[in-house]
C-alpha positions as CSV (number, residue, x, y, z in Angstrom):
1,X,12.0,-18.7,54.7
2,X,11.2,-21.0,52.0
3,X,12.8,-24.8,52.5
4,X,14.8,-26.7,50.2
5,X,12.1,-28.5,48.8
6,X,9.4,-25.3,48.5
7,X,11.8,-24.4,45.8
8,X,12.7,-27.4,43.9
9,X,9.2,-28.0,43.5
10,X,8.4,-24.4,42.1
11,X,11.1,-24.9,39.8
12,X,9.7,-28.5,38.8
13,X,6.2,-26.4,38.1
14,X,7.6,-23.7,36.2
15,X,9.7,-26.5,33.6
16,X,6.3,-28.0,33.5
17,X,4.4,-25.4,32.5
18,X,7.4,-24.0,30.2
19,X,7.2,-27.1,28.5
20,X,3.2,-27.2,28.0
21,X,3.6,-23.5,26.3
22,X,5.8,-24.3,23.9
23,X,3.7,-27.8,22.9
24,X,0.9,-25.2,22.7
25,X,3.1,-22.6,20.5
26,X,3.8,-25.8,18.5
27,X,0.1,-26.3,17.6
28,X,-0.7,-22.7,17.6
29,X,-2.5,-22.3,13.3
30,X,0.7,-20.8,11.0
31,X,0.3,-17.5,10.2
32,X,1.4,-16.0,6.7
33,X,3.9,-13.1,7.3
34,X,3.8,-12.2,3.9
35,X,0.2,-11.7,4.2
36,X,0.6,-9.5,7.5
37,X,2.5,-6.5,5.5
38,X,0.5,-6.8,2.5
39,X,-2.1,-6.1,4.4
40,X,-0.5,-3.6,6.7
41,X,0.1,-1.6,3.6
42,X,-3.2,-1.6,2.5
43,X,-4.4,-0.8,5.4
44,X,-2.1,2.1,6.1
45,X,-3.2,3.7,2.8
46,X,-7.1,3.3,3.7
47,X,-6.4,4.7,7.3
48,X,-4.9,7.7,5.4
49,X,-8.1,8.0,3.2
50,X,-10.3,8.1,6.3
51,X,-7.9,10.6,8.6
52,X,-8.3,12.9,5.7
53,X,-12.2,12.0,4.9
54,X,-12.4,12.9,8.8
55,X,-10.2,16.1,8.6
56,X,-12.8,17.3,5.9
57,X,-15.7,17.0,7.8
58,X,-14.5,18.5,10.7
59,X,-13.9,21.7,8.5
60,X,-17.6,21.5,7.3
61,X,-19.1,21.4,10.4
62,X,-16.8,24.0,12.2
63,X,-19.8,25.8,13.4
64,X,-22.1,22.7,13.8
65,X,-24.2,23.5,17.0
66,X,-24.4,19.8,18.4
67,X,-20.5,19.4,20.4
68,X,-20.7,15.5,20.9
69,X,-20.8,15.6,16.8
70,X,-17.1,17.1,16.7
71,X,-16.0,14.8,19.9
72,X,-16.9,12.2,17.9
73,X,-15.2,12.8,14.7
74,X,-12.0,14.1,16.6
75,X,-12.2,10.8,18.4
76,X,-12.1,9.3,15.1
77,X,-9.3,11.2,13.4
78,X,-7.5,10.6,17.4
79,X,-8.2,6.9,16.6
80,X,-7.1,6.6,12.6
81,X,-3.6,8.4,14.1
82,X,-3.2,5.9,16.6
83,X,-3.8,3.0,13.9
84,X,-1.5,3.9,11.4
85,X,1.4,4.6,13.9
86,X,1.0,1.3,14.9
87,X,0.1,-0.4,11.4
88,X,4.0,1.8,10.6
89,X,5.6,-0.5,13.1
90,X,4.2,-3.5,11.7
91,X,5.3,-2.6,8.5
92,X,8.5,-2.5,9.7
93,X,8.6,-5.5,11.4
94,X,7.5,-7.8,8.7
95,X,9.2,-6.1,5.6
96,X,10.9,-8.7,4.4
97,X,7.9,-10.9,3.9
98,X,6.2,-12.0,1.0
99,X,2.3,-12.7,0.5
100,X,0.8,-15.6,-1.2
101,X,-1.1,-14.2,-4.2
102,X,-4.1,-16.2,-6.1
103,X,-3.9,-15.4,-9.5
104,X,-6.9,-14.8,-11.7
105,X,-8.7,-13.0,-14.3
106,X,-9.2,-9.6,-13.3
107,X,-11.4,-6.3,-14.9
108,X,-7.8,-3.8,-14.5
109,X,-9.7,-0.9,-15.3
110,X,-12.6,-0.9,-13.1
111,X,-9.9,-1.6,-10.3
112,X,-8.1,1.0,-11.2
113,X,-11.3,3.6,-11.5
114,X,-12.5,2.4,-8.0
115,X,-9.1,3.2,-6.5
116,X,-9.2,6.2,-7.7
117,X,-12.3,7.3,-6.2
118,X,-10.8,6.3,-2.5
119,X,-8.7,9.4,-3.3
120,X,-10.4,11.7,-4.8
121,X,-11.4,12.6,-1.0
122,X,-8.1,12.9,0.3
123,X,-6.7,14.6,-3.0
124,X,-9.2,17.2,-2.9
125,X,-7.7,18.0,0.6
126,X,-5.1,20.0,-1.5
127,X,-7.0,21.3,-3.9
128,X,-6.1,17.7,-6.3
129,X,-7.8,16.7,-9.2
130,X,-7.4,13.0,-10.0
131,X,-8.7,12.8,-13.4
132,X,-9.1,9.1,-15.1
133,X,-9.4,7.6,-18.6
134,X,-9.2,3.7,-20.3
135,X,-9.3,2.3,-23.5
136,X,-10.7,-1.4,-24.0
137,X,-8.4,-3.6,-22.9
138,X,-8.3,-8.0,-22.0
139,X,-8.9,-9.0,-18.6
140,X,-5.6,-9.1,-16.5
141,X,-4.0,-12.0,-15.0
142,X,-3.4,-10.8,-11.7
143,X,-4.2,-10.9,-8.1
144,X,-7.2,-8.3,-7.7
145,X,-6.3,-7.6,-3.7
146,X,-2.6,-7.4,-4.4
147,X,-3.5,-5.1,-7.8
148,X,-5.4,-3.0,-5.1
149,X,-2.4,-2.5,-3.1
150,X,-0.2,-1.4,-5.8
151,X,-2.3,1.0,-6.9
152,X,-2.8,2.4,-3.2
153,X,0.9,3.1,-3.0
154,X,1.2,4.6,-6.6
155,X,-2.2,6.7,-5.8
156,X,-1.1,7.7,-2.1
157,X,2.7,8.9,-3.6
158,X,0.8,11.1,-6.0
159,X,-1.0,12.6,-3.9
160,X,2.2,13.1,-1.1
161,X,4.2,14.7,-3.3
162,X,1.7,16.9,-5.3
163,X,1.4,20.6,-5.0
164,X,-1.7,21.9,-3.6
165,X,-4.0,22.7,-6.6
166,X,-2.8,20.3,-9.2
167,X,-4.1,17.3,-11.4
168,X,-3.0,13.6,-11.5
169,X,-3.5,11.7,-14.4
170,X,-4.6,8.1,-14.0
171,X,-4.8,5.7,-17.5
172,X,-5.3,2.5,-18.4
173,X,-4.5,1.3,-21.7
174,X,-2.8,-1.5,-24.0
175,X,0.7,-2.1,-24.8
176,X,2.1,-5.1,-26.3
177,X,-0.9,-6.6,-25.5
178,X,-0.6,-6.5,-22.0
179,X,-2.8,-3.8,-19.8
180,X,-1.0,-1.1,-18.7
181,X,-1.7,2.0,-15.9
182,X,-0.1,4.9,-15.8
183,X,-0.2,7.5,-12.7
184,X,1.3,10.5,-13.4
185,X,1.4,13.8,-11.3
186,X,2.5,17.6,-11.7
187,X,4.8,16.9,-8.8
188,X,8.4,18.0,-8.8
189,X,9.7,15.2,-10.7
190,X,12.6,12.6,-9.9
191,X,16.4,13.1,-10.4
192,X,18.2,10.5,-12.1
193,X,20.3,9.7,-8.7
194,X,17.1,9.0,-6.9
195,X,15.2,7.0,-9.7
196,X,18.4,4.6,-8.9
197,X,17.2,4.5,-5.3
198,X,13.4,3.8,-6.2
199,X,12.0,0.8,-5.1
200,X,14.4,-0.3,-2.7
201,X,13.0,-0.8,0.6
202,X,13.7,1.7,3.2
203,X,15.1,3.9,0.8
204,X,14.0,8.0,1.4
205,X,14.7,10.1,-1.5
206,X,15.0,13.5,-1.3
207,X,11.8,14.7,-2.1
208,X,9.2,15.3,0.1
209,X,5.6,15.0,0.5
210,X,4.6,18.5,-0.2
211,X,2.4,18.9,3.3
212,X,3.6,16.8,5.5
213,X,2.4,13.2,5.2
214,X,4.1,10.4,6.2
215,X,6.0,8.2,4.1
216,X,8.2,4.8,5.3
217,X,10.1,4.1,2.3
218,X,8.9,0.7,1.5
219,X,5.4,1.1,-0.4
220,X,7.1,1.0,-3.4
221,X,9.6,-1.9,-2.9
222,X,6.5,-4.0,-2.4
223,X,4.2,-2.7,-5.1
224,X,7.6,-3.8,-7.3
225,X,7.3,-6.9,-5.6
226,X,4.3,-7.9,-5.7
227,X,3.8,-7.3,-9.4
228,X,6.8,-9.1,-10.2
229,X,5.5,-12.1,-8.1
230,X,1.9,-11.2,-10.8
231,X,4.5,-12.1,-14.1
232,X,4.3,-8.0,-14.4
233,X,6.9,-5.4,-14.5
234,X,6.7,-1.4,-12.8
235,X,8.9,1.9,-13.8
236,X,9.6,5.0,-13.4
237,X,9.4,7.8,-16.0
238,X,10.5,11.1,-14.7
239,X,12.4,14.5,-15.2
240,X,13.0,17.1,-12.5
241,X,10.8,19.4,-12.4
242,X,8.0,17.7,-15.2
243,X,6.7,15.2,-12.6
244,X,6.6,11.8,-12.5
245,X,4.7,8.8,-14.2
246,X,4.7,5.1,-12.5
247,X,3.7,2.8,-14.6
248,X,3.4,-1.3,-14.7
249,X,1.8,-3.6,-16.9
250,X,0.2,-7.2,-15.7
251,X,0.0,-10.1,-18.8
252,X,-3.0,-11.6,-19.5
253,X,-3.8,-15.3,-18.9
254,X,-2.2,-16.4,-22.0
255,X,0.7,-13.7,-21.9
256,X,1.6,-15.7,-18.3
257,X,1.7,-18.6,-19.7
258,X,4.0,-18.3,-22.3
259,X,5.8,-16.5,-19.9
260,X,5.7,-19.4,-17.7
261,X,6.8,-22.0,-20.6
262,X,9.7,-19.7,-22.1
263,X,7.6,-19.2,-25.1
264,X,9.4,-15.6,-25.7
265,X,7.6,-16.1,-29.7
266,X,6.4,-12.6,-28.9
């Protein structure tokens, strides 16, 4: 039987060590929350790019004579499934957070292009053409990695909730001159209840992704986000059954100032 003492001490030891972990916690480097589901998103959206890159490939070499070939890509596509169940749960936790963005000029176009060749792989999956055009237009003022994730949410909805064997149309252009991108798909279009509902976090509307994918509800309450943080706006333009087109529009460097003086001259 432990004595008197035997115990006080180990009580005495574990206050002492209590007290060293949280002077360590206390010097432990901050961490940027904001940052964590910014890049979860991201990250979600690529993960989706390769599971389908994967699935593709494993069609193609169906009859490929070498087995450990097919372990290893099923290993893969195992993996990417694993990653973005638990990228979803980050997502979660830290959806209230908001990144730090550097602002700076930016070529929106040749973003905008580059996204869409991350899915044209996973579009062609169902038989999806994404098809892209730009005019000329100033250099954004804008955060390039948080422009990236916008358009990986916009891209990845379009794709979701796109019949097999249709086009999306991806444009950059200039409005008011500001650069502006357009995504529109042949999807089945948003009623004017759920266009109320759109980018709200959380929020399922009553559409769904038209084979299945996943969706959490909050990729576009943080692409709304973060290009309002950018000085930029985002909207909907939709009719049930004509598809849908999601479209924002970052200022230039001197739009953002004005913006930021309250010179509304404009």
């Amino acid at each position: 039987m432990k004595t008197k003492e035997h115990v006080v001490n180990s009580i005495s030891k574990a206050k002492a060590d209590l007290e060293q972990a949280l002077s360590d916690l206390e010097h432990l480097p901050a961490f940027d929350s904001g940052a964590i589901v910014f890049a979860a998103h991201a990250l979600n959206n690529f993960l989706g790019v390769i599971n389908g890159t994967t699935e593709l490939v494993l069609i193609s070499l169906k009859d490929y004579p070498d087995v450990k070939v097919r372990k290893a890509l099923e290993g893969v596509r195992q993996a990417t499934r694993l990653m973005g169940h638990t990228v979803n749960q980050l997502m979660n936790t830290s959806a209230h957070a908001t990144p730090r963005l550097l602002l700076q000029e930016v070529d929106v176009p040749y973003l905008v292009e580059r996204a869409c060749r991350y899915y044209e792989t996973i579009a062609a999956r169902k038989g999806i053409k994404i098809l892209f055009s730009s005019t000329d237009v100033p250099q954004g003022w804008t955060d390039r990695v948080a422009l990236a994730a916008v358009l990986d949410n916009l891209l990845s909805n379009a794709v979701k909730y796109s019949p097999p064997g249709k086009k999306i149309f991806v444009t950059v252009g200039l409005e008011s001159g500001r650069p502006i991108c357009k995504v529109r798909d042949q999807g089945p279009g948003i009623s004017a209840e759920d266009q109320k509902k759109l980018f709200q976090r959380g929020m399922r509307l009553s559409a769904v992704p038209t084979a299945g994918e996943p969706s959490t509800g909050y990729g576009l309450a943080v692409a709304k986000e973060l290009i309002g943080n950018m000085g930029g706006t985002i909207w909907c333009e939709s009719e049930l059954g004509k598809g849908a087109s999601f479209c924002f529009q970052v200022p230039t460097e001197g739009a953002l100032a004005k913006h930021s003086t309250g010179d509304s001259s404009r």
